[in-house]
N, C-alpha and C positions, 0 to 999 in steps of 0.2 A: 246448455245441456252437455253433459258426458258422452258422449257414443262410444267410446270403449269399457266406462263402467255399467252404461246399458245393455251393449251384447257381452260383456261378461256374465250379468245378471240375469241374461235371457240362455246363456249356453247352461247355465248350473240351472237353471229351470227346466230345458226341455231335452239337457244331455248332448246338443250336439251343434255345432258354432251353424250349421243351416237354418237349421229350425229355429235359431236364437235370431240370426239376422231378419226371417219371414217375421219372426214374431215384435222384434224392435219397429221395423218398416210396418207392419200393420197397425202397430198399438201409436207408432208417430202422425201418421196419418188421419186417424179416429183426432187425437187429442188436435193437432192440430189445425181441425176445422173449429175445434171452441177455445185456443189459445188463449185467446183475449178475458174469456170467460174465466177461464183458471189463471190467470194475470193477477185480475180484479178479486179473485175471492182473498187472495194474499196467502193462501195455503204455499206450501215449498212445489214446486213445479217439478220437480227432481222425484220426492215422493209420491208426487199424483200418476207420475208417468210408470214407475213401480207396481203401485197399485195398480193398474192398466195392464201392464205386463202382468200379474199374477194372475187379475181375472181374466186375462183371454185367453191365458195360459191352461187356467184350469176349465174353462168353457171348452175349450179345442180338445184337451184332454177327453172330457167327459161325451163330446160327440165321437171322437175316436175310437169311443171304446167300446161303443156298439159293433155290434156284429156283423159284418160283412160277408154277405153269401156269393160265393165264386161258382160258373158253372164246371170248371177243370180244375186241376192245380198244375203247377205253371209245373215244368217238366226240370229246370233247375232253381235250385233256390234262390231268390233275389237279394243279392248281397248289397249292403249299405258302407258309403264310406267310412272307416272307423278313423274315429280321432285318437290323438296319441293316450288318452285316459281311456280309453273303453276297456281294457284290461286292468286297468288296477281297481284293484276293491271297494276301494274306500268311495270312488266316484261309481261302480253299481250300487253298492249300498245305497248311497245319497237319490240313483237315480230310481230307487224300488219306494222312496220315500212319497205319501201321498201328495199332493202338491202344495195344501198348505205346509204340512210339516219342513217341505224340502224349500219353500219358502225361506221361512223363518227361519232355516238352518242358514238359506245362504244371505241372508240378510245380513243375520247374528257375525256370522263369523267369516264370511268371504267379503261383506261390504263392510265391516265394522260396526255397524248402527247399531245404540240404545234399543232397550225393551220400546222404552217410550217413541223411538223412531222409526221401527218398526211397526209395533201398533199403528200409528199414523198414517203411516205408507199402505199396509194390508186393510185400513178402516176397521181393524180389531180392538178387543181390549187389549191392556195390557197383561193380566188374568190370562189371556186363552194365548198369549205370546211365551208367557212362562210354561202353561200347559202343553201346548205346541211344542217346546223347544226340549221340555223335561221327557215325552214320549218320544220324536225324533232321537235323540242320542243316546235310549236306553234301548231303540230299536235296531240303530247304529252299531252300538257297542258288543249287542246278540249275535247280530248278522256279524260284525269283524273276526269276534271271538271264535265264533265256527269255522270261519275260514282260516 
């Protein structure tokens, strides 16, 4: 296994090296306990753990995004550690991107991989890797352009 091309993979997924390493250490764990099982099937073990990280990715996302009801609001605002990108554009852009899109963006271009390797890794076609990738960087290019 990679562990720095993982929590690379997981910081450009969830925008910030914390939530990238919860998310490595959780998605390693899961796979983990069927190891063997992803051995045997002869799939790339590199891409299956990808795929793992995108769905828990997007799974976490979409319970987050629910509504949470406070009975006060906190009397200063709770500041988070920023990493040295959270100011540049091009990484808010990226991080405004829905999670497949911003997927396949950082597949495509931050890890290198073919259409065809990403397909494989996200369990998409390769049709909706091109479709994905043609709608992230026209949405990219909107958002740069105004800024």
């Amino acid at each position: 296994m990679s562990m720095p091309g993982l929590l690379r993979y997981g910081h450009a997924l969830t925008g910030n090296p914390h939530d990238a390493a919860d998310l490595v250490q959780s998605v390693l764990e899961k796979v983990g306990s069927r190891w063997a099982a992803v051995l045997r099937k002869g799939d790339d073990p590199l891409a299956y753990v990808r795929r793992a990280m995108a769905n828990t990715h997007i799974s976490i996302w979409r319970r987050r995004r629910r509504e949470n009801l406070v009975a006060d609001f906190p009397d200063t605002p709770v500041l988070s550690d920023l990493s040295r990108l959270e100011n540049e554009p091009l990484w808010q852009a990226l991080r405004d991107l829905p999670p497949r899109q911003r997927a396949v963006i950082v597949l495509r271009y931050y890890e290198n991989l073919s259409e065809a390797e990403i397909a494989h890794a996200l369990g998409i076609s390769c049709g909706t890797v091109k479709s994905q990738a043609s709608k992230a960087m026209a949405t990219l290019r909107t958002r740069l352009e105004r800024d």
